[in-house]
Backbone as ProteinMPNN parsed JSONL, in Angstrom:
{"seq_chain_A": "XXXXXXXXXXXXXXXXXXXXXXXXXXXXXXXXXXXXXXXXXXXXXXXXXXXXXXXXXXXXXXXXXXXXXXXXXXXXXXXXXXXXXXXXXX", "coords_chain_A": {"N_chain_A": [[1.767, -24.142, 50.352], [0.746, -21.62, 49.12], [2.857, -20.997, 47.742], [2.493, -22.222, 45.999], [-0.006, -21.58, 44.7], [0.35, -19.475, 44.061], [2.477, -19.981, 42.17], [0.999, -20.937, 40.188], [-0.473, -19.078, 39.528], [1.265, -17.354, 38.19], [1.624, -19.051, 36.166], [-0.521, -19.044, 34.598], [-0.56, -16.549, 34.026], [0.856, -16.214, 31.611], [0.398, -18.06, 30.147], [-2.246, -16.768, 29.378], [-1.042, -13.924, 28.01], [0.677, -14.786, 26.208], [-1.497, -16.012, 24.567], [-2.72, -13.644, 23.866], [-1.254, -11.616, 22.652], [0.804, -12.902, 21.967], [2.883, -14.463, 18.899], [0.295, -15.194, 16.732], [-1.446, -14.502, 18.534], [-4.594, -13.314, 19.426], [-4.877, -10.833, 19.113], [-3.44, -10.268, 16.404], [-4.539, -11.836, 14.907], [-6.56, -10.77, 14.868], [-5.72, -8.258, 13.706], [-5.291, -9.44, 11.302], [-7.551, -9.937, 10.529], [-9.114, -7.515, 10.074], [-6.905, -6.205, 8.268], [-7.224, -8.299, 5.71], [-10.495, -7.772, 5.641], [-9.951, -5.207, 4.509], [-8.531, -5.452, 1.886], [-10.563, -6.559, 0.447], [-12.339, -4.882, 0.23], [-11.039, -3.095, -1.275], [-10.787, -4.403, -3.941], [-13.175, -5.198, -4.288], [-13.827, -2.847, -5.225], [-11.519, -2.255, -7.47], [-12.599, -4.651, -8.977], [-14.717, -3.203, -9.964], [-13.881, -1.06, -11.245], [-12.291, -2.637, -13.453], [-14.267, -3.856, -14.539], [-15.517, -1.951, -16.162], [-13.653, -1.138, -17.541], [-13.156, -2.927, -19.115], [-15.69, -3.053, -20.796], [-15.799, -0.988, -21.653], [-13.48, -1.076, -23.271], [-14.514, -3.25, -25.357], [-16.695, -1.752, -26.654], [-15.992, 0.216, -28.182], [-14.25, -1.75, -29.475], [-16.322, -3.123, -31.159], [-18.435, -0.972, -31.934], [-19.238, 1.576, -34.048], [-20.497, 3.879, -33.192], [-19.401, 4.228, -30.669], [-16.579, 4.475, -30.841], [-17.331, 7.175, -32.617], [-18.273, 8.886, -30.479], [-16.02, 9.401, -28.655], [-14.062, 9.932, -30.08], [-15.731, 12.398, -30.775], [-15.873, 13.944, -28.205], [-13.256, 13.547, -26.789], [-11.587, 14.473, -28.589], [-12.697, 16.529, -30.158], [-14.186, 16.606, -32.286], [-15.791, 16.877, -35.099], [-18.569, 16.356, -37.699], [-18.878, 15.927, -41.224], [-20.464, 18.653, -42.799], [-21.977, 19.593, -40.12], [-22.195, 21.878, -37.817], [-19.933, 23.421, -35.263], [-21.09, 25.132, -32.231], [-19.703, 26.766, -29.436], [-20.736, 26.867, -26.303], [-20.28, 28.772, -23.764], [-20.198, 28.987, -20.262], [-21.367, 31.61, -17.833]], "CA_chain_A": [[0.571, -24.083, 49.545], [0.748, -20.02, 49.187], [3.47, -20.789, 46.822], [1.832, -23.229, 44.501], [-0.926, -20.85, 44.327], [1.537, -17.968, 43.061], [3.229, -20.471, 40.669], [-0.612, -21.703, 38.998], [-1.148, -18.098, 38.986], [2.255, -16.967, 37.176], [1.857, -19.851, 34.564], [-1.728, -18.617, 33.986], [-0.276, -14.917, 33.054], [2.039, -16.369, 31.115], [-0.327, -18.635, 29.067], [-2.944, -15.202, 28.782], [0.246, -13.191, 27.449], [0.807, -15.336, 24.605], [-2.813, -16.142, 23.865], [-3.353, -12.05, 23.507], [-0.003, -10.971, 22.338], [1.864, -13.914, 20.687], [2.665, -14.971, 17.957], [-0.25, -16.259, 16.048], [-2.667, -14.866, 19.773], [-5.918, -13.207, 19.247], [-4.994, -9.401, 18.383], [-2.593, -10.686, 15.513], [-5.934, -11.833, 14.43], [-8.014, -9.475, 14.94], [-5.319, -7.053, 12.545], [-5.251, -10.187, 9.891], [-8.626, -10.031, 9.641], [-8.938, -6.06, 9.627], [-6.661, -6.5, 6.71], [-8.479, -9.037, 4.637], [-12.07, -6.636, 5.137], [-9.681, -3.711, 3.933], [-8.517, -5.338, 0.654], [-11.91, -7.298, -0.186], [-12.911, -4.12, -0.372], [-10.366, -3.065, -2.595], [-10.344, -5.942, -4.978], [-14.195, -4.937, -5.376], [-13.248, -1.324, -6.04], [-10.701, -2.566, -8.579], [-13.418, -5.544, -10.237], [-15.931, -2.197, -10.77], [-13.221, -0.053, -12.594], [-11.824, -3.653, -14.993], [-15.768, -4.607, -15.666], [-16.389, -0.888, -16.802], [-13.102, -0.707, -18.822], [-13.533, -4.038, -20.18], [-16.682, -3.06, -21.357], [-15.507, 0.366, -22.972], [-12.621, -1.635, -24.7], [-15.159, -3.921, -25.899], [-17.414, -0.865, -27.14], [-14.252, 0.243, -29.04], [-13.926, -2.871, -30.758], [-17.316, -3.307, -31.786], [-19.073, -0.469, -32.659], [-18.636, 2.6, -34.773], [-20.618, 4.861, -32.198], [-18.522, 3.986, -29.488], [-15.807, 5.475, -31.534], [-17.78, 8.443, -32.826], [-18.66, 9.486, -29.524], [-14.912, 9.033, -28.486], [-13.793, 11.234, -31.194], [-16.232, 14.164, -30.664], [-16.091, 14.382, -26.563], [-12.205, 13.44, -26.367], [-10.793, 14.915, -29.676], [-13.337, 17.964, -30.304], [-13.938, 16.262, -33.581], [-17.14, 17.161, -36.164], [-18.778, 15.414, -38.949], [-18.896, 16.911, -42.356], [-22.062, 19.371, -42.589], [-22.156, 19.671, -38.945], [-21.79, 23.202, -37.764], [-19.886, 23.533, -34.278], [-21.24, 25.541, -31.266], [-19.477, 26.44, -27.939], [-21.359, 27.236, -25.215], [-19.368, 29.469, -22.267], [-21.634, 29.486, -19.38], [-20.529, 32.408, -17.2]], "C_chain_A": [[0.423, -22.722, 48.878], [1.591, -19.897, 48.011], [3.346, -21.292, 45.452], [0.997, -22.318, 44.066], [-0.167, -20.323, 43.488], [2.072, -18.533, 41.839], [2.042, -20.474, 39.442], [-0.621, -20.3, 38.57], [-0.096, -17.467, 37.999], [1.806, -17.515, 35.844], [0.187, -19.275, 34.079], [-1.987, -17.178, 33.198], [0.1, -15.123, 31.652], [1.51, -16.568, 29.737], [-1.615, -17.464, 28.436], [-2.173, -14.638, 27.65], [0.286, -14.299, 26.104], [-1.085, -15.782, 23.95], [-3.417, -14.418, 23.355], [-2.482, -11.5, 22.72], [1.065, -11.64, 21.689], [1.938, -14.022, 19.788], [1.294, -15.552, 16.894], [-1.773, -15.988, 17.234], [-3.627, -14.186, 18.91], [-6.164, -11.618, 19.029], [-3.947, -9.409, 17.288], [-3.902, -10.984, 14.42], [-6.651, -11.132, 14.055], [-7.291, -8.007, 13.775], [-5.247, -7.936, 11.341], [-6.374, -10.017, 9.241], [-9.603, -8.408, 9.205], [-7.902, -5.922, 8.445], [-6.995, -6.991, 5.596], [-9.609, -8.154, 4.062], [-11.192, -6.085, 3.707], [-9.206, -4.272, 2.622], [-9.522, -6.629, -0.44], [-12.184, -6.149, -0.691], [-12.189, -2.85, -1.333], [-10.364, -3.478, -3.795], [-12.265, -5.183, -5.426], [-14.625, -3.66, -6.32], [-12.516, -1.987, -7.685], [-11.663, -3.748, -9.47], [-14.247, -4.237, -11.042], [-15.199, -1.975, -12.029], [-12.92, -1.525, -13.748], [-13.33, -3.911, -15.406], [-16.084, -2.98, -16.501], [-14.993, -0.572, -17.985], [-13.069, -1.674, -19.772], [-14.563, -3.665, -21.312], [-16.596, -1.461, -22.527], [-14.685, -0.269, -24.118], [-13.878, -2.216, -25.69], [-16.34, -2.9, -27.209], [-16.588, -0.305, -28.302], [-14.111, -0.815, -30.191], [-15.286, -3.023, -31.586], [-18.217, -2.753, -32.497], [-18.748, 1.158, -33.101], [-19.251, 3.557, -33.919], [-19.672, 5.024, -30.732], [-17.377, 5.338, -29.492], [-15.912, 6.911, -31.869], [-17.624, 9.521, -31.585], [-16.821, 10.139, -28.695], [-14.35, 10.564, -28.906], [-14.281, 12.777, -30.566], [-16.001, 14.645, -29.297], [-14.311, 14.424, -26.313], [-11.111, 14.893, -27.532], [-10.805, 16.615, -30.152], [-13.708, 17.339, -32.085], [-15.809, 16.007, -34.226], [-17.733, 16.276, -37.357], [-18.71, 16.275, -40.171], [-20.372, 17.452, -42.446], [-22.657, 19.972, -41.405], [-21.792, 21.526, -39.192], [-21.431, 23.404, -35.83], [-20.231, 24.406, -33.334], [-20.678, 25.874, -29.747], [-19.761, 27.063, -27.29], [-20.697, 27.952, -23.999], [-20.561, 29.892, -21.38], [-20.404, 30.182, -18.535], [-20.608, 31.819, -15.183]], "O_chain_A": [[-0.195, -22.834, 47.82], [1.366, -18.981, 47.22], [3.8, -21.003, 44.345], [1.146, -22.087, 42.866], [-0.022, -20.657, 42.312], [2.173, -17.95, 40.759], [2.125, -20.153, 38.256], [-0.757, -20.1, 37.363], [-0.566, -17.035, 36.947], [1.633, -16.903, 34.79], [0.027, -19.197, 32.86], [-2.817, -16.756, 32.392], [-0.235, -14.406, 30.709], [1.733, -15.958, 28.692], [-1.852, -17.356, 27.233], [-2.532, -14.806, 26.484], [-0.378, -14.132, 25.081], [-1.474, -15.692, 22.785], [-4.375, -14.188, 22.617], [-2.995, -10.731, 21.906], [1.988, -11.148, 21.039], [0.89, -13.669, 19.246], [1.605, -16.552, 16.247], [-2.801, -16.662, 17.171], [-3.564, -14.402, 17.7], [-7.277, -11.135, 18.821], [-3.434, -8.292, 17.216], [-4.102, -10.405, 13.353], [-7.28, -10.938, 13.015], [-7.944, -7.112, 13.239], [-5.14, -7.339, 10.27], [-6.537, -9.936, 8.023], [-10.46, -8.261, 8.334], [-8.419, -5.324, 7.502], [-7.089, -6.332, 4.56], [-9.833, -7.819, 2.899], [-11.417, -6.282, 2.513], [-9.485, -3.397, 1.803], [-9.291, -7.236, -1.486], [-12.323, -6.065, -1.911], [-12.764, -1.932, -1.919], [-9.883, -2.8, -4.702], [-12.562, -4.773, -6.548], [-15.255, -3.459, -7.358], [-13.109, -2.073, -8.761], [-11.459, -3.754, -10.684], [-14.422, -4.162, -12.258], [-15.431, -2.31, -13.19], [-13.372, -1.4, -14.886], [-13.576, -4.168, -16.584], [-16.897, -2.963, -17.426], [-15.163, 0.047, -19.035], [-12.979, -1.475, -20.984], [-14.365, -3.9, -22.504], [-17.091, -1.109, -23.598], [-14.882, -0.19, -25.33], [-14.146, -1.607, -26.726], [-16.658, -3.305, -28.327], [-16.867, -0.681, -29.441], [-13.923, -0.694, -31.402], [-15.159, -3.029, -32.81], [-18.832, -3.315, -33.403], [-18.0, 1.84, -32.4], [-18.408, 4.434, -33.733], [-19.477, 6.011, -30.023], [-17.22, 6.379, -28.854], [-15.051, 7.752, -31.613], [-17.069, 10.62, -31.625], [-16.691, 11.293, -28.288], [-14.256, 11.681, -28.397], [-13.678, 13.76, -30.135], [-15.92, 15.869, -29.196], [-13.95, 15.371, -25.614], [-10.321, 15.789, -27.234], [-9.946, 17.467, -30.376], [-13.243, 18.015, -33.003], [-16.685, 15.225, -33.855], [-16.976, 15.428, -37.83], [-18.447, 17.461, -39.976], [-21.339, 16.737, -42.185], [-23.631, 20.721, -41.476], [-21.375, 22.171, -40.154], [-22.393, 23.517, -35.069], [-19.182, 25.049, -33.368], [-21.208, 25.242, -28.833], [-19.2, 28.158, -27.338], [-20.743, 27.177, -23.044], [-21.475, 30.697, -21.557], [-19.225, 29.846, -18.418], [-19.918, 32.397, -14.343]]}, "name": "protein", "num_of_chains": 1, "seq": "XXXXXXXXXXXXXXXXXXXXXXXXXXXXXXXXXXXXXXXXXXXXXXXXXXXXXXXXXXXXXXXXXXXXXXXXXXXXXXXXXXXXXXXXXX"}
């Protein structure tokens, strides 16, 4: 009887051990779904930046301030009559 015990209790390691540590057990899991979080919250990082460059392209295509602004902040670029200013803060 002493030995049946010992066997129930082997096969009961056995079946633990793969339910924790197998293939497919329950900390395999637990890093699938610590992966998932980590690139949900990637993916909504990466929707911010495409809805905000979408929306610059789109600004770009549509309107002539878009452009202007573009011009003067990227380029250094003036209008005619304008008179430029640069400011050096110390």
């Amino acid at each position: 009887m002493r030995w049946l015990t010992g066997i129930f209790l082997l096969l009961l390691l056995l079946l633990q051990y793969a339910l924790w540590f197998g293939n497919g057990g329950l900390l395999r899991v637990w890093q699938l779904n610590q992966a998932v979080e980590a690139q949900r919250v990637e993916n909504v990082r990466l929707k911010e930046r495409n809805d905000a460059l979408e929306a610059e392209v789109r600004d770009l295509k549509q309107g002539l301030e878009a452009i202007e602004e573009r011009a003067r902040s990227d380029l250094g670029m003036i209008q005619k009559g304008e008179t430029f200013f640069q400011v050096i803060e110390e």
